[in-house]
C-alpha positions as a Markdown table, in Angstrom:
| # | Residue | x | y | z |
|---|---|---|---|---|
| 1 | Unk | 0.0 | 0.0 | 0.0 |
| 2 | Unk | 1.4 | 3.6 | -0.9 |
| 3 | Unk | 0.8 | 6.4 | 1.1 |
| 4 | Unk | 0.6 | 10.2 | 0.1 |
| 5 | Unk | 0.8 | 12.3 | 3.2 |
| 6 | Unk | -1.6 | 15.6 | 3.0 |
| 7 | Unk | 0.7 | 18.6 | 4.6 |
| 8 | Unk | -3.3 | 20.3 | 5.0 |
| 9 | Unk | -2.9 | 19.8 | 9.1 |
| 10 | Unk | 0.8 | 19.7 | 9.3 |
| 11 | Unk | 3.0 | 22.6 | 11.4 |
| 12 | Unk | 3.2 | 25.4 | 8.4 |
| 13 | Unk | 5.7 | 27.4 | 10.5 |
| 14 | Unk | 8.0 | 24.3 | 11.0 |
| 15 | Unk | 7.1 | 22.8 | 7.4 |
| 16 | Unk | 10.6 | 21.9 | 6.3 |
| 17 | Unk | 11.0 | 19.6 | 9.9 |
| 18 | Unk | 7.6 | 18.4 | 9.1 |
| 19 | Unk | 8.1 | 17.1 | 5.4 |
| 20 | Unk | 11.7 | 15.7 | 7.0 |
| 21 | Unk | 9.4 | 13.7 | 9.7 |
| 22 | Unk | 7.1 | 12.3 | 7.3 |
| 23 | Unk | 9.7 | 11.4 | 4.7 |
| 24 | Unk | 11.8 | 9.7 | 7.0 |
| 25 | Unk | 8.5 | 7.8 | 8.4 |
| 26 | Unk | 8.5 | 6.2 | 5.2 |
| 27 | Unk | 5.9 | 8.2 | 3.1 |
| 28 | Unk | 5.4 | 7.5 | -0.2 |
| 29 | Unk | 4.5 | 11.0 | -1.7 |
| 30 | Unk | 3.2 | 14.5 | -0.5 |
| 31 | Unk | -0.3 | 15.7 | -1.3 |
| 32 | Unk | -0.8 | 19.2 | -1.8 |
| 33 | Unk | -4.0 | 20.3 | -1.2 |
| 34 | Unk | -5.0 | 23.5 | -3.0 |
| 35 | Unk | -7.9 | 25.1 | -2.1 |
| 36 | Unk | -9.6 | 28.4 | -3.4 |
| 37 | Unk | -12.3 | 29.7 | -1.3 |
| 38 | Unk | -14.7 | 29.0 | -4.3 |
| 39 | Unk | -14.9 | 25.5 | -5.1 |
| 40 | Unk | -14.6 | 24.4 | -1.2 |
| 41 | Unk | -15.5 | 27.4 | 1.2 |
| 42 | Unk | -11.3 | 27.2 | 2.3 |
| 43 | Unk | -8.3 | 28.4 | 0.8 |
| 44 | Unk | -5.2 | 27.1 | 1.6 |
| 45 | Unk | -1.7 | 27.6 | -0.4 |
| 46 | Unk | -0.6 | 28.6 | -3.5 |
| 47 | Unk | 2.6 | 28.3 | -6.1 |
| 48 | Unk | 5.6 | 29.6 | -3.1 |
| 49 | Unk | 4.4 | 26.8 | -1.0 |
| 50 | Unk | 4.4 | 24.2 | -3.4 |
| 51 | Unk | 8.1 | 25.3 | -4.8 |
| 52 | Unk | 9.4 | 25.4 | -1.3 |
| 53 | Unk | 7.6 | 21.4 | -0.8 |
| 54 | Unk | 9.2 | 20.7 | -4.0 |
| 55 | Unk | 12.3 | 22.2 | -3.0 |
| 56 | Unk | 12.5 | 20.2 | 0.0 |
| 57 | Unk | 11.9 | 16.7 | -0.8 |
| 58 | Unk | 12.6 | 14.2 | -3.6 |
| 59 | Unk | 9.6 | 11.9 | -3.1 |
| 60 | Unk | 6.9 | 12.4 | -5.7 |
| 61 | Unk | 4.6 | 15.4 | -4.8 |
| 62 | Unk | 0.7 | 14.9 | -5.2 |
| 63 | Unk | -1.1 | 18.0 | -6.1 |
| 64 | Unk | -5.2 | 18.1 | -5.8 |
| 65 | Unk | -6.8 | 21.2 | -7.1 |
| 66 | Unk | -9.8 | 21.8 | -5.2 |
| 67 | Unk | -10.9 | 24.5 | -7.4 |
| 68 | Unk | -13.0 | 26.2 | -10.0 |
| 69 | Unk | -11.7 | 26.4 | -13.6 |
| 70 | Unk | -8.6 | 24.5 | -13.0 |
| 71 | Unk | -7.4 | 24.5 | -16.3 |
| 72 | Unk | -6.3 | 28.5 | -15.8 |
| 73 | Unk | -4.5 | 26.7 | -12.6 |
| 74 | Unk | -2.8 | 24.2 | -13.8 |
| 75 | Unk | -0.2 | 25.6 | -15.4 |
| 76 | Unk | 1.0 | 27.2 | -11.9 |
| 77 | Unk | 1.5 | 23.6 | -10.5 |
| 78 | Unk | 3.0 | 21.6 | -13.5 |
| 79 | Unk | 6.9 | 22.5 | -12.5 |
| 80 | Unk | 6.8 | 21.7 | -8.7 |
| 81 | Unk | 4.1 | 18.6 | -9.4 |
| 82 | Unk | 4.8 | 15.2 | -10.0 |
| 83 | Unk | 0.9 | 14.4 | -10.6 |
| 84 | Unk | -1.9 | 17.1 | -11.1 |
| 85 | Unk | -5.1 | 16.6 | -10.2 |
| 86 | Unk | -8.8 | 18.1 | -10.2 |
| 87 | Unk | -12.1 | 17.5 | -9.7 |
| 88 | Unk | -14.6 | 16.2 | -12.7 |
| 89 | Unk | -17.4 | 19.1 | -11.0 |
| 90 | Unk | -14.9 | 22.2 | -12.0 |
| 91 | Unk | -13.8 | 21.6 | -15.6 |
| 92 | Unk | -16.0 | 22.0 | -18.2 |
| 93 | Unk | -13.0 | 20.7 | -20.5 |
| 94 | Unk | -11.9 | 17.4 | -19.1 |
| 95 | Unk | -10.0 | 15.7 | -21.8 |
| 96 | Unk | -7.8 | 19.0 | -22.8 |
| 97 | Unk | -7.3 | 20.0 | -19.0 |
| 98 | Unk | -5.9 | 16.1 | -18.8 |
| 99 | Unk | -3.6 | 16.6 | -21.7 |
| 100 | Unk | -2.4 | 19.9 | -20.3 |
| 101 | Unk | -0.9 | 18.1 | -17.9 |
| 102 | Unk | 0.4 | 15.1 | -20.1 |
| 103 | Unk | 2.0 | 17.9 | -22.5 |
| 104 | Unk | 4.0 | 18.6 | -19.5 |
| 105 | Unk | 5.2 | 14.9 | -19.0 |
| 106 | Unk | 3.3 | 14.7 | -15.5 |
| 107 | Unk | 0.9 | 12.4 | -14.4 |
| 108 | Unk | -2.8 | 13.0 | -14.2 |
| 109 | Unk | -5.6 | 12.4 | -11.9 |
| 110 | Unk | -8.9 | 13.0 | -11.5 |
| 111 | Unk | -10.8 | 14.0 | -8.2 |
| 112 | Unk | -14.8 | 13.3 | -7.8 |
| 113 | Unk | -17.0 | 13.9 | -4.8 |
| 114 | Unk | -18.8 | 11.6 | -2.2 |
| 115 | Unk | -22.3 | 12.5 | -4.6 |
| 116 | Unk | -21.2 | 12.6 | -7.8 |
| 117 | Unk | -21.8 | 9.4 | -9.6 |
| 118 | Unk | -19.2 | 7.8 | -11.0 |
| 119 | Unk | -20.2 | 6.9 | -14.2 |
| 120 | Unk | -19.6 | 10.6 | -15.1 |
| 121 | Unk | -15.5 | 8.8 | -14.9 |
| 122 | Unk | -16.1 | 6.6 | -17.7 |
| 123 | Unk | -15.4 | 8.7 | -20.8 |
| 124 | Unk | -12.0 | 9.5 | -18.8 |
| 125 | Unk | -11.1 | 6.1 | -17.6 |
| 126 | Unk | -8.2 | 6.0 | -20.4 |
| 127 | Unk | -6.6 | 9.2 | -20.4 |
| 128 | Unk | -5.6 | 9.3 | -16.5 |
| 129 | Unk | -3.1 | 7.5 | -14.4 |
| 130 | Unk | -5.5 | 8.1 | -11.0 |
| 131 | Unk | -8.6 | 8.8 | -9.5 |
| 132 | Unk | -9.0 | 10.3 | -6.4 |
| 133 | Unk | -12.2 | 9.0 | -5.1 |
| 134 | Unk | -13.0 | 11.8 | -2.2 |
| 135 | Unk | -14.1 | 10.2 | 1.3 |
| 136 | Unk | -15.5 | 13.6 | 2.9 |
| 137 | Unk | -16.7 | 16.5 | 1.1 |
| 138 | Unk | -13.9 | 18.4 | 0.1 |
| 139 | Unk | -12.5 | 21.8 | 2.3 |
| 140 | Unk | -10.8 | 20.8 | 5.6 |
| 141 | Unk | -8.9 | 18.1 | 7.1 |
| 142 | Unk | -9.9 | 15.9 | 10.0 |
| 143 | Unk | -13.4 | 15.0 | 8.4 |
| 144 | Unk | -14.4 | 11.9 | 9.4 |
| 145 | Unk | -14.5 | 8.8 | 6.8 |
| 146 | Unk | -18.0 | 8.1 | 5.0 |
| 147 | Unk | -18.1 | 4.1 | 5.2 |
| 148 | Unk | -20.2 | 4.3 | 1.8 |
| 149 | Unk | -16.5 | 5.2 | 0.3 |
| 150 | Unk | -16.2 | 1.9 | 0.5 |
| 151 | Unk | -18.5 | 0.4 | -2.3 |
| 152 | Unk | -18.1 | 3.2 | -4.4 |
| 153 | Unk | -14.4 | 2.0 | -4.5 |
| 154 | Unk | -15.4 | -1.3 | -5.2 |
| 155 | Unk | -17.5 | -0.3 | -7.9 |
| 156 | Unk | -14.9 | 1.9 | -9.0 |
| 157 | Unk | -12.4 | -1.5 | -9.5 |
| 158 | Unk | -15.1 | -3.0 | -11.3 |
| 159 | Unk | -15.5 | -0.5 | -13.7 |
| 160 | Unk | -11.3 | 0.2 | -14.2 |
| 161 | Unk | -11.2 | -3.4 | -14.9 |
| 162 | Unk | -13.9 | -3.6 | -17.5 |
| 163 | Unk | -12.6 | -0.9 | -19.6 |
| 164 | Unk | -9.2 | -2.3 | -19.1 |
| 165 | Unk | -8.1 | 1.2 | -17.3 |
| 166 | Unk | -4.8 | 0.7 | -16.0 |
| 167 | Unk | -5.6 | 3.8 | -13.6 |
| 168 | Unk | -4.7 | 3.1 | -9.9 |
| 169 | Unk | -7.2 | 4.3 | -7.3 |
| 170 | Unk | -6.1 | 7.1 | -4.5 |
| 171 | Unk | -8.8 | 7.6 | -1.6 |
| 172 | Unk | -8.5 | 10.9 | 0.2 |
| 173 | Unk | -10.3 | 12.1 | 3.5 |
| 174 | Unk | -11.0 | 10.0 | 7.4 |
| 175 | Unk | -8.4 | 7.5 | 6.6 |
| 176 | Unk | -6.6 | 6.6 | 9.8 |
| 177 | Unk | -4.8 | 3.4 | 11.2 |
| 178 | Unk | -8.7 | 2.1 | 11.8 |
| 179 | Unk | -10.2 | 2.2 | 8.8 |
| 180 | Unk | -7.4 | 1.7 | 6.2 |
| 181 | Unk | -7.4 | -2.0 | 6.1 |
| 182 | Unk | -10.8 | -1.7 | 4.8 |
| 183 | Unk | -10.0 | 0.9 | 2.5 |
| 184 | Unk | -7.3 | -1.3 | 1.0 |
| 185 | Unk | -9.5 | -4.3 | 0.8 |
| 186 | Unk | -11.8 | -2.8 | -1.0 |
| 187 | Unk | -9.5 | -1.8 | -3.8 |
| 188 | Unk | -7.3 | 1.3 | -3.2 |
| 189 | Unk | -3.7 | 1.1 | -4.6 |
| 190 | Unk | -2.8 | 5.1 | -2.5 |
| 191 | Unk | -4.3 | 6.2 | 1.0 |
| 192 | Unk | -4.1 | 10.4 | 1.3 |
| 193 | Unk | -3.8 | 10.9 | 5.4 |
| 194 | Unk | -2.7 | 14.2 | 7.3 |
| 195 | Unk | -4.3 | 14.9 | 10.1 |
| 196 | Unk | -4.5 | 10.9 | 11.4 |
| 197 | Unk | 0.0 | 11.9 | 10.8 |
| 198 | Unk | 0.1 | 15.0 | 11.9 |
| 199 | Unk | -2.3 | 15.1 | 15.2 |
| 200 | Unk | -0.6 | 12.0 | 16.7 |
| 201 | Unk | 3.0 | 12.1 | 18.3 |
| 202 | Unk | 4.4 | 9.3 | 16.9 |
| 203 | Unk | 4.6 | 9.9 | 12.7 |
| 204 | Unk | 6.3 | 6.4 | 12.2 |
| 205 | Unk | 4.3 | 4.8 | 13.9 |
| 206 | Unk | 1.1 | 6.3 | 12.5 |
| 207 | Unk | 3.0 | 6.0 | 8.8 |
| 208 | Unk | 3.9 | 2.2 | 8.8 |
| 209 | Unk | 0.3 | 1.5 | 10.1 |
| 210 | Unk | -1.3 | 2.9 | 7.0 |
| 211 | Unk | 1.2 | 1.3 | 5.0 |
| 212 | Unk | 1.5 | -2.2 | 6.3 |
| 213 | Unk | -1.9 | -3.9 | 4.5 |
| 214 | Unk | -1.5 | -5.7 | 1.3 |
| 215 | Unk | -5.0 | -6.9 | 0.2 |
């Protein structure tokens, strides 16, 4: 099981010690989520944070735009960004915001909503290397874990291996050392957790817990 650590709850004014602690606990990326205040009522960072993350560590970094009209956003991200994602409810141009990214050589993902169904992935299932299925409604960490994730992962394999998708499945929001065994079982291939991390006072420990389950 990989895991991509959200920085969303971390210590902003000791970040570099923070992305140290985290790396050295074993993570398997960093998930930058970008929030702005229209899209999800939040905002959270924008380009110097992400160039300083980038800066500071050589594991892949994540980046979810939680955003309206992310193909004007994009761009910003593609040079500190290992994957870019969004979310299939902002972009009225999916295919050529998902080839924006490609043009850049980065990988691309796709982000969708507890409520939105997921047949609206299926014209997309090809021309992405992730979905991010979201377990909370998007805007602020430390949301607790809707269990009906669960099945629409399921489905979600179901329909990847059908269309012969080689996409691998991320699962973002409430996933903590007591529910990731589940979340794994059910079909994830990446688990997103900060605040489980970054809330507990032992990283590792919290890290190799999330990591351990092979389905």
């Amino acid at each position: 099981m990989k895991l991509s650590v959200s920085i969303l709850d971390s210590n902003l004014l000791e970040l570099g010690s923070e992305l140290n602690a985290v790396v050295r606990a074993g993570a398997d990326a960093i998930h930058l989520d970008v929030m702005d205040g229209h899209f999800v009522p939040n905002l959270s960072f924008g380009v110097p944070l992400a160039a300083a993350v980038r800066q500071a560590v050589r594991i892949p970094v994540h980046t979810h735009l939680m955003v309206r009209e992310p193909g004007r956003m994009i761009p910003w991200f593609l040079a500190y960004s290992d994957m870019v994602g969004f979310h299939i409810e902002t972009s009225a141009h999916v295919s050529e915001d998902l080839a924006l990214i490609h043009q850049a050589g980065k990988k691309a993902s796709i982000s969708l909503n507890p409520d939105t169904p997921l047949e609206a992935l299926r014209p997309f299932l090809n021309q992405v290397e992730d979905i991010l299925v979201m377990s909370v409604f998007p805007g602020r960490g430390g949301q607790e874990f809707i269990p009906t994730a669960l099945d629409r992962v399921r489905t979600l394999r179901s329909l990847l291996s059908a269309t012969g998708s080689q996409a691998l499945i991320s699962v973002d929001g409430g996933v903590n050392p007591s529910n990731c065994r589940q979340v794994a079982k059910a079909g994830a291939d990446w688990l997103i957790a900060g605040s489980a991390i970054f809330r507990s006072d032992d990283y590792e420990t919290v890290v190799q817990s999330l990591k351990c389950y092979s389905p």
